[in-house]
PyMOL Python script that loads the backbone (N, CA, C, O; Angstrom):
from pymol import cmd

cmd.read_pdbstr("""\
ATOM      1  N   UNK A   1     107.572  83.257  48.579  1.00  0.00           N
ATOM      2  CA  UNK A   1     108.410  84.372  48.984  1.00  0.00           C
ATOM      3  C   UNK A   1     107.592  85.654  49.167  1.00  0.00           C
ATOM      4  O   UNK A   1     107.995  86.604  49.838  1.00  0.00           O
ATOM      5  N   UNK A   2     106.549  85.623  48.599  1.00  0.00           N
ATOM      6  CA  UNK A   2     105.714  86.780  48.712  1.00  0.00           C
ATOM      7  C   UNK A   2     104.899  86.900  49.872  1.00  0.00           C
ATOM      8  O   UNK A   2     104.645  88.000  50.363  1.00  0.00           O
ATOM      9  N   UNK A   3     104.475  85.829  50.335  1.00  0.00           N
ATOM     10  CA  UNK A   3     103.863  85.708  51.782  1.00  0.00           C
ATOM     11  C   UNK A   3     104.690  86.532  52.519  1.00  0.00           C
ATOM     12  O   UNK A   3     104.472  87.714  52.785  1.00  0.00           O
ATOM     13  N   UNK A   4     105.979  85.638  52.953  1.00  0.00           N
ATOM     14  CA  UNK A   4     106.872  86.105  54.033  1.00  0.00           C
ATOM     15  C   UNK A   4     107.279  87.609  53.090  1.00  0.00           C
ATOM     16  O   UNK A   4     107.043  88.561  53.834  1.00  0.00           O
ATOM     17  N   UNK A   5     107.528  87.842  52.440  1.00  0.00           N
ATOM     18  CA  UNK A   5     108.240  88.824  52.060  1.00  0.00           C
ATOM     19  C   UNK A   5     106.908  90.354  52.963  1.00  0.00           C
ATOM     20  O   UNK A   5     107.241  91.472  53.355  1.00  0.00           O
ATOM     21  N   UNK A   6     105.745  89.820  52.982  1.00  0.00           N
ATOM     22  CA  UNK A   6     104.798  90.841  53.252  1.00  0.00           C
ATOM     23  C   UNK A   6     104.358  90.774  54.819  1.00  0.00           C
ATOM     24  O   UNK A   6     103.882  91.721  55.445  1.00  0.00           O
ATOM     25  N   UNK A   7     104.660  89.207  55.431  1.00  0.00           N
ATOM     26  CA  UNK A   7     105.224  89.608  56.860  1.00  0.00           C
ATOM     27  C   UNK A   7     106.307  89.959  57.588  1.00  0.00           C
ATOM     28  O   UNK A   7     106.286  90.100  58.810  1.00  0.00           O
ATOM     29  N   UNK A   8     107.486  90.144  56.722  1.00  0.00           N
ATOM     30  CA  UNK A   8     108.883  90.913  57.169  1.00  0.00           C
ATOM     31  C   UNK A   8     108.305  92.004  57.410  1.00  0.00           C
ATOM     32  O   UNK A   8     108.286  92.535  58.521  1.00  0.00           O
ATOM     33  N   UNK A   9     107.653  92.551  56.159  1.00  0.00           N
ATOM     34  CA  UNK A   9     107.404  94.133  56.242  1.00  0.00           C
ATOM     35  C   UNK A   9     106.505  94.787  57.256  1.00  0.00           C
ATOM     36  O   UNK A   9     106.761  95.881  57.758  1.00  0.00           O
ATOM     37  N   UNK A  10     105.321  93.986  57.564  1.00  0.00           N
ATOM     38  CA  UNK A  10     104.305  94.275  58.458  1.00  0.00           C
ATOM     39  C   UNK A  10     104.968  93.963  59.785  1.00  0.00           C
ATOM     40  O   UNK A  10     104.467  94.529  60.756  1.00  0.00           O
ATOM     41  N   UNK A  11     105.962  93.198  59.996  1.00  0.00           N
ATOM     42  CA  UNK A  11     106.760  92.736  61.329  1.00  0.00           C
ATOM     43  C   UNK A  11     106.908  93.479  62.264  1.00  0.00           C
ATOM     44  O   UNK A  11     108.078  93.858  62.311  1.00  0.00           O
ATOM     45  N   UNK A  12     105.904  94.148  63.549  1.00  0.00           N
ATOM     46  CA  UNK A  12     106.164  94.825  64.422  1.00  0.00           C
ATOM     47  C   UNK A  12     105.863  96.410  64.376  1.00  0.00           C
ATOM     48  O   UNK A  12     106.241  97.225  65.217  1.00  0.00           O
ATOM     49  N   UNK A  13     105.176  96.651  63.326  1.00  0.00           N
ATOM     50  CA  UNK A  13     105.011  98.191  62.759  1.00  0.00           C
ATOM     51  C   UNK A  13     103.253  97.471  62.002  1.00  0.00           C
ATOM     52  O   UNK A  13     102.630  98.375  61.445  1.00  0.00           O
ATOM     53  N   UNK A  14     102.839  96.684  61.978  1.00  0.00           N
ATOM     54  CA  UNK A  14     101.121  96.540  61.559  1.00  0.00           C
ATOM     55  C   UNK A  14     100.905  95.135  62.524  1.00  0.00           C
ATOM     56  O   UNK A  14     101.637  94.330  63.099  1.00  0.00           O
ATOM     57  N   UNK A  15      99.385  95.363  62.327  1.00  0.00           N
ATOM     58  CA  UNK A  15      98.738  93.808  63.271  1.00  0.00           C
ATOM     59  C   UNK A  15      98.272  93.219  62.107  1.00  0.00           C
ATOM     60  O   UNK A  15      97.881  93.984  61.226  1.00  0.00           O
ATOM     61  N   UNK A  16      98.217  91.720  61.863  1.00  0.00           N
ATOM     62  CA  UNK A  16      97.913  90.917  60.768  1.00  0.00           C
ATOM     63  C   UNK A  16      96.723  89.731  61.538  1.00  0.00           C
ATOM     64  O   UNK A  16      96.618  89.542  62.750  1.00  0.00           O
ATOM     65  N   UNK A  17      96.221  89.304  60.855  1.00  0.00           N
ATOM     66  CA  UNK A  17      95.469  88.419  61.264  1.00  0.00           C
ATOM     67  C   UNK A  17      95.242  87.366  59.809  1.00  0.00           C
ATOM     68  O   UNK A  17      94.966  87.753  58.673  1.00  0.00           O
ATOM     69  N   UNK A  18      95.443  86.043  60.247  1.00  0.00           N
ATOM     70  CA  UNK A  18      95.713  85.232  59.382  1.00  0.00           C
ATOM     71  C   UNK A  18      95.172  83.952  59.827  1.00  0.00           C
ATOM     72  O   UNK A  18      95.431  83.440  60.916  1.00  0.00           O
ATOM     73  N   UNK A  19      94.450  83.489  58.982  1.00  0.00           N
ATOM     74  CA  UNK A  19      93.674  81.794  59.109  1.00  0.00           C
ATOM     75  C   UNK A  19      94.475  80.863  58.738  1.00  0.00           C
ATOM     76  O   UNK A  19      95.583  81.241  58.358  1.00  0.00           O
ATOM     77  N   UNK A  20      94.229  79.621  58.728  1.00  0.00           N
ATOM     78  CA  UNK A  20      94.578  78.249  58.275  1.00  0.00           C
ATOM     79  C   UNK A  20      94.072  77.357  58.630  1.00  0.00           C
ATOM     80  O   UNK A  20      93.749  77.217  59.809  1.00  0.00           O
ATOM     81  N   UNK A  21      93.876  76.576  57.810  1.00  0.00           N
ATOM     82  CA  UNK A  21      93.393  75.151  58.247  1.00  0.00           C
ATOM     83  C   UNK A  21      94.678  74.354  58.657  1.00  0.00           C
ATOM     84  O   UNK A  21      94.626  73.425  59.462  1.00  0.00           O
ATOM     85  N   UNK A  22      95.709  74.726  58.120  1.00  0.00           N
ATOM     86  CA  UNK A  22      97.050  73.768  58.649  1.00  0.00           C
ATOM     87  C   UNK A  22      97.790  74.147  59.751  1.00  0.00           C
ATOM     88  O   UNK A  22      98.172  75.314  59.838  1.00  0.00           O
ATOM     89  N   UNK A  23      98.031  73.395  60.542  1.00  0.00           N
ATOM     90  CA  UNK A  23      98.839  73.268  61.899  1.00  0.00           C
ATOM     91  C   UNK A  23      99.863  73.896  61.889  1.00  0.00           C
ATOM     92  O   UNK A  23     100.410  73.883  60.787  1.00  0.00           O
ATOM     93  N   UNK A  24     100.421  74.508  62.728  1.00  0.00           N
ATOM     94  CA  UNK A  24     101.894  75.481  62.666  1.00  0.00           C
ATOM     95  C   UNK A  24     102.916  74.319  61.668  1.00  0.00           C
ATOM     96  O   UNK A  24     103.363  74.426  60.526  1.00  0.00           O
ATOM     97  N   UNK A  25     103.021  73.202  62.712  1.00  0.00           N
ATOM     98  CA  UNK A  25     104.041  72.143  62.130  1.00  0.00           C
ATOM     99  C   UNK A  25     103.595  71.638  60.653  1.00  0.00           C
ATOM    100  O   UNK A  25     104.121  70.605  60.240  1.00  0.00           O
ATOM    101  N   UNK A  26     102.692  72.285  59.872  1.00  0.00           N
ATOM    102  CA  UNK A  26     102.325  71.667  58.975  1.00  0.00           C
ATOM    103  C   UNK A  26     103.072  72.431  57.460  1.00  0.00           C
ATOM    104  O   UNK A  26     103.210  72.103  56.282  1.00  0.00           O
ATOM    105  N   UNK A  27     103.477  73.797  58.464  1.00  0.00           N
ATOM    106  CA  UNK A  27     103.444  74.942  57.218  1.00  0.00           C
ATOM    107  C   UNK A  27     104.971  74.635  56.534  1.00  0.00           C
ATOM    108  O   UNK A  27     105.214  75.120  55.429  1.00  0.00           O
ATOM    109  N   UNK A  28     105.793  73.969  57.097  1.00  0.00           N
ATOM    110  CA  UNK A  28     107.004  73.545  56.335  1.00  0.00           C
ATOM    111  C   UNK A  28     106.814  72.881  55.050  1.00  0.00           C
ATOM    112  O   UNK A  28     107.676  72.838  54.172  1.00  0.00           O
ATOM    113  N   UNK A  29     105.288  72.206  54.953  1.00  0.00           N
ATOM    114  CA  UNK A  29     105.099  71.696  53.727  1.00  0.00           C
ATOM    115  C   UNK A  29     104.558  72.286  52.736  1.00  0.00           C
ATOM    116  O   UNK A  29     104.589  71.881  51.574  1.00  0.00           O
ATOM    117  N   UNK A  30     104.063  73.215  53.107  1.00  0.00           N
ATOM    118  CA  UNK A  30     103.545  73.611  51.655  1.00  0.00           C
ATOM    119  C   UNK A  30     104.103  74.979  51.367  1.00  0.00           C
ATOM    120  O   UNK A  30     103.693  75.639  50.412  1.00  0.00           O
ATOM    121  N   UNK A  31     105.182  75.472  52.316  1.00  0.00           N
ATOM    122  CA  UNK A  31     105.841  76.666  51.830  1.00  0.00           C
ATOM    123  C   UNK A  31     107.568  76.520  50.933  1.00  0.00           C
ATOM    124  O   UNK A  31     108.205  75.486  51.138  1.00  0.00           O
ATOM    125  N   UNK A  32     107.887  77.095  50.438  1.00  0.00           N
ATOM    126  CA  UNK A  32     109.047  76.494  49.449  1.00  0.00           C
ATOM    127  C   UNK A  32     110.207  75.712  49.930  1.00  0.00           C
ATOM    128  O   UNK A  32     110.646  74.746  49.305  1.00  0.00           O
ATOM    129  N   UNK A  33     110.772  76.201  51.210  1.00  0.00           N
ATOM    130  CA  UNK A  33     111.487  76.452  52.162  1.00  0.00           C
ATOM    131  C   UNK A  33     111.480  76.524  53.598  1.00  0.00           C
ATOM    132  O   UNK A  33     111.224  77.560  54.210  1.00  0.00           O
ATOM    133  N   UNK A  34     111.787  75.319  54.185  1.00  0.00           N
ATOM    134  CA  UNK A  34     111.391  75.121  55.469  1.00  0.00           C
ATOM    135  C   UNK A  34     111.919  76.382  56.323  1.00  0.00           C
ATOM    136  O   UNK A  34     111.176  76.958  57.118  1.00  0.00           O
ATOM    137  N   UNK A  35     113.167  76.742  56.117  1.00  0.00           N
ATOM    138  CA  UNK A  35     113.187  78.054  57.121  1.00  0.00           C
ATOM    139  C   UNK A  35     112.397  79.272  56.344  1.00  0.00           C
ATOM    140  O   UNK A  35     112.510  80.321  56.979  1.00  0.00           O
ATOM    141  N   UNK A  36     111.797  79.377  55.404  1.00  0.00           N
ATOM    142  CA  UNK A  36     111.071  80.618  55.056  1.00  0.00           C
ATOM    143  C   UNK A  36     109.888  80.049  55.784  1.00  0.00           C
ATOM    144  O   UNK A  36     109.046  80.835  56.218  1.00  0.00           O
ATOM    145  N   UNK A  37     109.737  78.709  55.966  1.00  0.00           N
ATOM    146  CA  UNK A  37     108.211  78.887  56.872  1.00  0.00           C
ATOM    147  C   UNK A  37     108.800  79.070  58.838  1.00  0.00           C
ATOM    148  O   UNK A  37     107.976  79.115  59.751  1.00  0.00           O
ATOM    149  N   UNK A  38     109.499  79.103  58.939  1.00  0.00           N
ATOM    150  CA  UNK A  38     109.957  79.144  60.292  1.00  0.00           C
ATOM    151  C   UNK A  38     110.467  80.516  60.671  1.00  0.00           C
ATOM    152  O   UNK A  38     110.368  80.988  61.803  1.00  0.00           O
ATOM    153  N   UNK A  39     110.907  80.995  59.847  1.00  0.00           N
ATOM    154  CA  UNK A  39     111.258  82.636  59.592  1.00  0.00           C
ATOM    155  C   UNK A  39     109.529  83.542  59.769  1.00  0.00           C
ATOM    156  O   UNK A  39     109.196  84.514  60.447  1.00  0.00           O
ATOM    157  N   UNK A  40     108.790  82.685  58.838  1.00  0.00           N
ATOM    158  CA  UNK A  40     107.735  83.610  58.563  1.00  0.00           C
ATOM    159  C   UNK A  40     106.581  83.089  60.339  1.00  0.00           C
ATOM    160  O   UNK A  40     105.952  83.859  61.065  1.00  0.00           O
ATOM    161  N   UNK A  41     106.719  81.769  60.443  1.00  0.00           N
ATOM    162  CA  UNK A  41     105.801  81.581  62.123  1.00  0.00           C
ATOM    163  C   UNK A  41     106.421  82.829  63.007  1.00  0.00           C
ATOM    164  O   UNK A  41     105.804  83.848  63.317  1.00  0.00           O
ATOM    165  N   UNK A  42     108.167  82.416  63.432  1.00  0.00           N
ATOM    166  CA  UNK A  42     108.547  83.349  64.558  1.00  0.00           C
ATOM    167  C   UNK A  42     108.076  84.492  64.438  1.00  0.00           C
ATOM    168  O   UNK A  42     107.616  84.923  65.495  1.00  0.00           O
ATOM    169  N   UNK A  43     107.950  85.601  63.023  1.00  0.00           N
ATOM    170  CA  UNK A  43     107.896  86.747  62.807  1.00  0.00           C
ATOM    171  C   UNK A  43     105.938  87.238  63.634  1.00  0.00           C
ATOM    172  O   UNK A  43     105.484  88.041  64.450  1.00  0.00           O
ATOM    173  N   UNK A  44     105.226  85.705  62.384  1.00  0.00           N
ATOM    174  CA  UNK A  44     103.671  86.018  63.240  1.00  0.00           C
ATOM    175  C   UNK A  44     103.403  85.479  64.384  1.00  0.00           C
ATOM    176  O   UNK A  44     102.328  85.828  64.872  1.00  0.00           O
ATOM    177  N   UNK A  45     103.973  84.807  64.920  1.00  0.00           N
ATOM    178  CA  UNK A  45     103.747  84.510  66.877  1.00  0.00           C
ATOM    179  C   UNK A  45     104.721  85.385  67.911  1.00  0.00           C
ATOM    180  O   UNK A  45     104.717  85.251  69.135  1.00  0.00           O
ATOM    181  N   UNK A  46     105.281  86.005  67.404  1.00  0.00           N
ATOM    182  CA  UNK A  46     105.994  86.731  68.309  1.00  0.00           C
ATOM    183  C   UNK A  46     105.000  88.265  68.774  1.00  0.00           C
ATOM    184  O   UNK A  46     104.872  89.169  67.949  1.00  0.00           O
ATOM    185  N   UNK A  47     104.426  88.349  70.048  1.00  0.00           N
ATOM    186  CA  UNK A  47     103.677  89.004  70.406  1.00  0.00           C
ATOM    187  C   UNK A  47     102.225  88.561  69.910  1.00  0.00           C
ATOM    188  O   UNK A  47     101.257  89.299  70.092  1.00  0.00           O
ATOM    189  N   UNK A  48     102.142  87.603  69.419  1.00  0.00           N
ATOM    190  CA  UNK A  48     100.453  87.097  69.014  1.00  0.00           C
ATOM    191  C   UNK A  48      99.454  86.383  70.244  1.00  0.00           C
ATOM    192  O   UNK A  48      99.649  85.741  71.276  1.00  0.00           O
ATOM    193  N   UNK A  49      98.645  86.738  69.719  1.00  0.00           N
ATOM    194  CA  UNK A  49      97.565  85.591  70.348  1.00  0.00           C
ATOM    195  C   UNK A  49      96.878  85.073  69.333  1.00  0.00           C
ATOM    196  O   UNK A  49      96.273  85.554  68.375  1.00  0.00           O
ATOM    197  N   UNK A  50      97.146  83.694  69.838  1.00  0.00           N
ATOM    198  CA  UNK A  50      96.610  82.424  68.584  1.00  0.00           C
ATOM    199  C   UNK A  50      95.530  82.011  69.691  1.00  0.00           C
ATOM    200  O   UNK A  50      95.542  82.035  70.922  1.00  0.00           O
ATOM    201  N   UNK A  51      94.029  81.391  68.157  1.00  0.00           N
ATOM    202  CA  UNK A  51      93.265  80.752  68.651  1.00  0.00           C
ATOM    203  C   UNK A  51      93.061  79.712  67.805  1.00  0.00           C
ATOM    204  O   UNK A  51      92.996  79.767  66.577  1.00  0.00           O
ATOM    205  N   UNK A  52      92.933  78.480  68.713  1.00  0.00           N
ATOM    206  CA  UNK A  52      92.538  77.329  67.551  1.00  0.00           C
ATOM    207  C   UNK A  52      91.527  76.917  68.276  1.00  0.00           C
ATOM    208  O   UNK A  52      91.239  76.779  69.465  1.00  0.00           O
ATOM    209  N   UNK A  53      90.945  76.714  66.966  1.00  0.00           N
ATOM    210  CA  UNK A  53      89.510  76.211  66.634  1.00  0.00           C
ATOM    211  C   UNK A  53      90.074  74.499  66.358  1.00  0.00           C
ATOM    212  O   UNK A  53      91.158  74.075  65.955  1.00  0.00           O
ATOM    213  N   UNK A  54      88.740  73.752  66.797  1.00  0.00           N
ATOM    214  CA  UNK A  54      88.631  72.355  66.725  1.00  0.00           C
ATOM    215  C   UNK A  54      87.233  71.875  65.863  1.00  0.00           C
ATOM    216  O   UNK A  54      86.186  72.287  66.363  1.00  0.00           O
ATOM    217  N   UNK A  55      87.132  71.260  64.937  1.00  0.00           N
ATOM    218  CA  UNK A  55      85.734  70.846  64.578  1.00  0.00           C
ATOM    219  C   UNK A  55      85.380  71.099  63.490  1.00  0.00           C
ATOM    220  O   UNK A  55      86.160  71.902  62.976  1.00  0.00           O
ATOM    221  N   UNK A  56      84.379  70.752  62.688  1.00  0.00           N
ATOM    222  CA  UNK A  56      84.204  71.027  61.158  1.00  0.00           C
ATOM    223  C   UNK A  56      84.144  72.344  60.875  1.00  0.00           C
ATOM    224  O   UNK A  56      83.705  73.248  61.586  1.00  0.00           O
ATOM    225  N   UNK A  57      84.815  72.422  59.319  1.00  0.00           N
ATOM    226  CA  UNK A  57      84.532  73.675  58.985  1.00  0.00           C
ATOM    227  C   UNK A  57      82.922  73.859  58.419  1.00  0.00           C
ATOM    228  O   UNK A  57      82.374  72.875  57.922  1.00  0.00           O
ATOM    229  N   UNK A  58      82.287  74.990  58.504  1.00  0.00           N
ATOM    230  CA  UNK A  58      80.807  75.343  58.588  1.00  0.00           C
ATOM    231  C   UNK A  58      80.623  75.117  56.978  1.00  0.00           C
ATOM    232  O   UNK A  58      79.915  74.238  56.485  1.00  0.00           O
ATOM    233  N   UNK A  59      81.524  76.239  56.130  1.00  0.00           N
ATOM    234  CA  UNK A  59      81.540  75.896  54.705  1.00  0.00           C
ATOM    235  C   UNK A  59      82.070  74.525  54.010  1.00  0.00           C
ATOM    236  O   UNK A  59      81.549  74.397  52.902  1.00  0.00           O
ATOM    237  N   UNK A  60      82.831  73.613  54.294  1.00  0.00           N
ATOM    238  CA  UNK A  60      82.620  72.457  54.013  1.00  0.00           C
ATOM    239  C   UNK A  60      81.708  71.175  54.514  1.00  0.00           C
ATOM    240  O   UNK A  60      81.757  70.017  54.099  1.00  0.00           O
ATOM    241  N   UNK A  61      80.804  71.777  55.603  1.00  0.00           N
ATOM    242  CA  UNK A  61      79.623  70.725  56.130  1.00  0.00           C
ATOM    243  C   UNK A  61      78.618  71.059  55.065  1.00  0.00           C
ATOM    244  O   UNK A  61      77.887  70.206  54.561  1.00  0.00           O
ATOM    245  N   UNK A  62      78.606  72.563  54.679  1.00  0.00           N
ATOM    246  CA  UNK A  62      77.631  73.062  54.104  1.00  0.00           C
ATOM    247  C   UNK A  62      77.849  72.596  52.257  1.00  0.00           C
ATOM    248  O   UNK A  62      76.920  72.357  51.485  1.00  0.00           O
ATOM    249  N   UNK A  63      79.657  72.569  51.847  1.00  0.00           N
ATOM    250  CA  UNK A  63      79.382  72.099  50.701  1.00  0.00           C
ATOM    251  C   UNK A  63      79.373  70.663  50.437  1.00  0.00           C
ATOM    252  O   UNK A  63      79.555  70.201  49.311  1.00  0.00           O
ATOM    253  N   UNK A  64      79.171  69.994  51.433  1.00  0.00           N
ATOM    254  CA  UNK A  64      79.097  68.517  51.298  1.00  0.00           C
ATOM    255  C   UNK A  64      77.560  67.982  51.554  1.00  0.00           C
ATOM    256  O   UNK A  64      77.155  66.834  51.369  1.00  0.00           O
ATOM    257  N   UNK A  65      76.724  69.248  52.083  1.00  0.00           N
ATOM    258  CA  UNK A  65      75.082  68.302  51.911  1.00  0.00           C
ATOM    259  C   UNK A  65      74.488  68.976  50.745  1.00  0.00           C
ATOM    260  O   UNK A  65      73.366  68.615  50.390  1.00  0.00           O
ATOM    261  N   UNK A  66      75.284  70.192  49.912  1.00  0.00           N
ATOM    262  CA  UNK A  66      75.097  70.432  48.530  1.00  0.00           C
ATOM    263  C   UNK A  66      74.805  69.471  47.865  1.00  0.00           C
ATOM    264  O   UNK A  66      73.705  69.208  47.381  1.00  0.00           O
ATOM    265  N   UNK A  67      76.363  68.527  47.758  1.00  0.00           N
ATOM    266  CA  UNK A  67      76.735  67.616  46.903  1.00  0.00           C
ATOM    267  C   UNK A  67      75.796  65.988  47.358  1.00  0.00           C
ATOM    268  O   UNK A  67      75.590  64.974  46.690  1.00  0.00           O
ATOM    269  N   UNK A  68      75.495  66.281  48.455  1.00  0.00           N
ATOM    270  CA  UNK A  68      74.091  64.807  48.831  1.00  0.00           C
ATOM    271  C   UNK A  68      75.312  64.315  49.638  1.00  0.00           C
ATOM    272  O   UNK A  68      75.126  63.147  49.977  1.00  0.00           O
ATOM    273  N   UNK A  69      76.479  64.795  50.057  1.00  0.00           N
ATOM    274  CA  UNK A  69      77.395  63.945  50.871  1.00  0.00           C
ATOM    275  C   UNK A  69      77.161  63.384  52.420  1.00  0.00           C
ATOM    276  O   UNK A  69      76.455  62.467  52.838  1.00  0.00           O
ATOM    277  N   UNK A  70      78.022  64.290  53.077  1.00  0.00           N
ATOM    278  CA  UNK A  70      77.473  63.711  54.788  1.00  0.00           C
ATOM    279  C   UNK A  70      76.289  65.011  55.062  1.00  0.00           C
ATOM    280  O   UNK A  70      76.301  66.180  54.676  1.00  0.00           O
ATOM    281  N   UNK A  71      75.132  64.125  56.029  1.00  0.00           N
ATOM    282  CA  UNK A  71      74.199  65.360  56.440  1.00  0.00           C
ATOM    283  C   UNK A  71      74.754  64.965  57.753  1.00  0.00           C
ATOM    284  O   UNK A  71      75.283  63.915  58.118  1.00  0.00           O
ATOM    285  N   UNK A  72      74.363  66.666  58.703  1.00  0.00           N
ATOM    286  CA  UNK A  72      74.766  66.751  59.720  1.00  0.00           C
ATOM    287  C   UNK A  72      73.772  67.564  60.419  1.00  0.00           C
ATOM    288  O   UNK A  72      73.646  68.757  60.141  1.00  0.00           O
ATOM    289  N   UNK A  73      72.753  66.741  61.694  1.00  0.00           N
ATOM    290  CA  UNK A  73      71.838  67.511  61.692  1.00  0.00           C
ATOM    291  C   UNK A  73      71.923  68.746  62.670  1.00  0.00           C
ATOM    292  O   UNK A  73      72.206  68.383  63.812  1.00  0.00           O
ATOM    293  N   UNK A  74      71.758  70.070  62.536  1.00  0.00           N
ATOM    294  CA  UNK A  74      72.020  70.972  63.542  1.00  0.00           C
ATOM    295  C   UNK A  74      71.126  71.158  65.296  1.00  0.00           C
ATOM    296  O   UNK A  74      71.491  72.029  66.086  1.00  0.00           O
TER     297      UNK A  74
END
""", "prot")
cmd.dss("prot")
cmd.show_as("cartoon", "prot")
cmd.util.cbc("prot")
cmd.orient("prot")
């Protein structure tokens, strides 16, 4: 509730910029309330420009040849 509660407020009166690794359709799951996550998308795509990125994240390639996991050569 605190998420959305702080993009109601910023709604059209501030610019936000916000990451995720999860897919728009994804955010119903891990927010309490499927319309608080559908409440809170319309509010940040309305007038947005979204960019998605495709491909590993840099900090988990990087903490996985920490750990001796996958190497990936650049």
């Amino acid at each position: 509730q605190l998420l959305f509660r702080f993009v109601a407020a910023a709604y059209e009166r501030r610019s936000l910029g916000i990451a995720s690794h999860h897919s728009f359709e994804d955010w119903g799951r891990f927010l309490p309330e499927h319309t608080t996550a559908v409440s809170m998308l319309d509010r940040l795509l309305h007038h947005a420009t979204t960019v998605v990125t495709n491909g590993q994240s840099y900090r988990m390639r990087q903490a996985r040849q920490r750990r001796g996991g996958e190497h990936i050569s650049q």
